[in-house]
Structure formats: C-alpha cells, structure tokens
Residue, then its C-alpha position, 0 to 999 in steps of 0.5 A: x500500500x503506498x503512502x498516498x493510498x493509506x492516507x485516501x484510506x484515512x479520509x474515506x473512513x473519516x468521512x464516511x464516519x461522520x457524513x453516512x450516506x451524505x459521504x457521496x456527492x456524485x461522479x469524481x471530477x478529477x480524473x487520475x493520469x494513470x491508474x491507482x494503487x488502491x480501492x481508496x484511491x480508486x473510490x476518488x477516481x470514481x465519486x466526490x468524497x463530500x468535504x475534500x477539496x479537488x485539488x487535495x484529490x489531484x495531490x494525492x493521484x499525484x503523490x501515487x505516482x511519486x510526484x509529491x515530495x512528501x514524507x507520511x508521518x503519525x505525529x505532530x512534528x515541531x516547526x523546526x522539523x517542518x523547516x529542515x523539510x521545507x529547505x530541502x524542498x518537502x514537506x509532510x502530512x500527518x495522519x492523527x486520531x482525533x484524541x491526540x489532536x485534542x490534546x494539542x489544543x489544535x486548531x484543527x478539530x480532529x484528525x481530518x481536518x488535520x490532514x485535510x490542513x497538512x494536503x492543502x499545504x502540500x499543494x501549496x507548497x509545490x504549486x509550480x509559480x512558488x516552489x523554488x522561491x519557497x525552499x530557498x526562503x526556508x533553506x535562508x530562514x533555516x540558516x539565520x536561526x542557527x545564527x548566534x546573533x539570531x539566537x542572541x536576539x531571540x532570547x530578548x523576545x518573548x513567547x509570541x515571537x516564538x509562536x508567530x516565527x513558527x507559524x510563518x515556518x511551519x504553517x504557513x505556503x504561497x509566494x515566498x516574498x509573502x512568507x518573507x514579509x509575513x516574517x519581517x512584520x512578525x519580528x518588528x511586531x516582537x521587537x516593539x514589544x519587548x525592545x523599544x526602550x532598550x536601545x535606539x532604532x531596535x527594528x532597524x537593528x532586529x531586522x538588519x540582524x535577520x537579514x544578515x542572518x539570512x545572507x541577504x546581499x547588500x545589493x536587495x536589502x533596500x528591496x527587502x526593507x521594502x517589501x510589505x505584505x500589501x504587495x505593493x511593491x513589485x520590482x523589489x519583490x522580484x529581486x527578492x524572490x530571484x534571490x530565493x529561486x537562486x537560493x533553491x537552484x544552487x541547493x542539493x542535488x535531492x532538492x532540485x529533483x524535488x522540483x515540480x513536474x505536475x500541473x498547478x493546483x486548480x484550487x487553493x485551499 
C-alpha cells in the first residue's frame, strides 16, 4: 500500500464516519493520469468524497505516482522539523486520531481536518509559480536561526515571537516574498514589544540582524526593507524572490529533483 493510498484510506473512513450516506456527492471530477494503487484511491477516481477539496484529490493521484515530495508521518512534528523539510524542498502530512489532536489544543478539530490542513499545504507548497522561491526562503530562514546573533536576539523576545516565527515556518505556503514579509512584520511586531526602550532604532537593528542572518546581499536589502505584505511593491519583490529561486537552484542535488513536474493546483485551499 503506498503512502498516498493509506492516507485516501484515512479520509474515506473519516468521512464516511461522520457524513453516512451524505459521504457521496456524485461522479469524481478529477480524473487520475494513470491508474491507482488502491480501492481508496480508486473510490476518488470514481465519486466526490463530500468535504475534500479537488485539488487535495489531484495531490494525492499525484503523490501515487511519486510526484509529491512528501514524507507520511503519525505525529505532530515541531516547526523546526517542518523547516529542515521545507529547505530541502518537502514537506509532510500527518495522519492523527482525533484524541491526540485534542490534546494539542489544535486548531484543527480532529484528525481530518488535520490532514485535510497538512494536503492543502502540500499543494501549496509545490504549486509550480512558488516552489523554488519557497525552499530557498526556508533553506535562508533555516540558516539565520542557527545564527548566534539570531539566537542572541531571540532570547530578548518573548513567547509570541516564538509562536508567530513558527507559524510563518511551519504553517504557513504561497509566494515566498509573502512568507518573507509575513516574517519581517512578525519580528518588528516582537521587537516593539519587548525592545523599544532598550536601545535606539531596535527594528532597524532586529531586522538588519535577520537579514544578515539570512545572507541577504547588500545589493536587495533596500528591496527587502521594502517589501510589505500589501504587495505593493513589485520590482523589489522580484529581486527578492530571484534571490530565493537562486537560493533553491544552487541547493542539493535531492532538492532540485524535488522540483515540480505536475500541473498547478486548480484550487487553493
């Protein structure tokens, strides 16, 4: 059984669990490219499984045939685990029972959201217009928390800092200047809280600190102060994002295979 089977098996269940009879909205829309591996699979190919999104069904024909690069867990695993997949162009799909999501104190309600959740990430994650810039911002972040004037820094700020640096990390998909300005936002956020008596211009001197932190060139560090989450700034955010897309095409061997070789996703989650 592979990966992508056992988890359409856990779906299916789930589903039909919680929905009865309602589990089936009618003919499938998607179509698989080649045939699946399994009766689960096979169910998808056939019907709409009600609440699961049409490109998390595309994904997992896709992982059957080895197009995701993705690693199948039974745990929660930290953010910083989820990063070092990330920096190495991966990401992973937890498969939980409700009570150990519970006991998270998720936001997810239970084992099917959480997965549903993980899905919509991976499609996210490997959509072919943000792939590249992706991994080379986490294989950037990466770095810059090993740091010690990273880690120097931190341990002057507080706990959300910490928990809003694992969000953007951990939980968060889409266009890499996006996750790089979420970033920058979530630390002047911290750095006001915590540091704004304690020494001049100090979102000035966090940032800096990250952007050394990172390896951002001298020569895209204006567009990186630029960049915002409005948006609203392209030309800089398109030298930054040529600086991650490089970061990623000179990373391993394992990392540029991990590249997309499937369609774009036809919906996001």
């Amino acid at each position: 059984m592979t990966d992508a089977e056992t988890t359409a098996a856990f779906l299916l269940a789930r589903v039909r669990a919680a929905r009865g009879r309602l589990w089936d909205e009618g003919s499938a829309r998607v179509r698989p490219a080649a045939p699946p591996s399994g009766p689960a699979l096979q169910t998808f190919a056939e019907r709409r499984v009600r609440g699961i999104p049409q490109d998390v069904v595309a994904g997992l024909f896709a992982w059957d045939r080895g197009e995701r690069p993705v690693d199948l867990l039974f745990d929660i695993p930290p953010a910083g685990d989820v990063l070092a997949r990330q920096a190495r162009g991966r990401r992973c799909v937890s498969l939980l029972d409700d009570a150990r999501v519970a006991r998270a104190q998720l936001r997810q309600q239970d084992g099917l959201a959480f997965a549903l959740h993980d899905l919509c990430h991976l499609e996210k994650f490997v959509a072919p217009e943000d792939h590249a810039g992706q991994v080379g911002f986490f294989r950037a972040v990466e770095h810059a928390l090993d740091l010690p004037a990273m880690i120097d820094l931190q341990r002057q700020l507080d706990d959300t800092w910490r928990a809003d640096r694992d969000y953007v990390i951990a939980d968060m998909n889409g266009s890499a200047v996006f996750l790089f300005a979420a970033l920058k936002a979530k630390l002047t956020l911290a750095v006001r809280r915590c540091l704004h008596a304690q020494r001049p211009a100090p979102v000035e001197h966090a940032l800096e600190v990250l952007f050394a932190a990172m390896r951002l060139p001298e020569d895209i560090r204006d567009d990186a102060r630029a960049v915002s989450r409005r948006r609203d700034r392209p030309a800089a955010a398109r030298r930054v994002l040529d600086h991650f897309e490089a970061l990623a095409a000179a990373g391993s061997t394992a990392a540029s295979a991990a590249m997309p070789r499937w369609p774009p996703p036809m919906r996001r989650c």
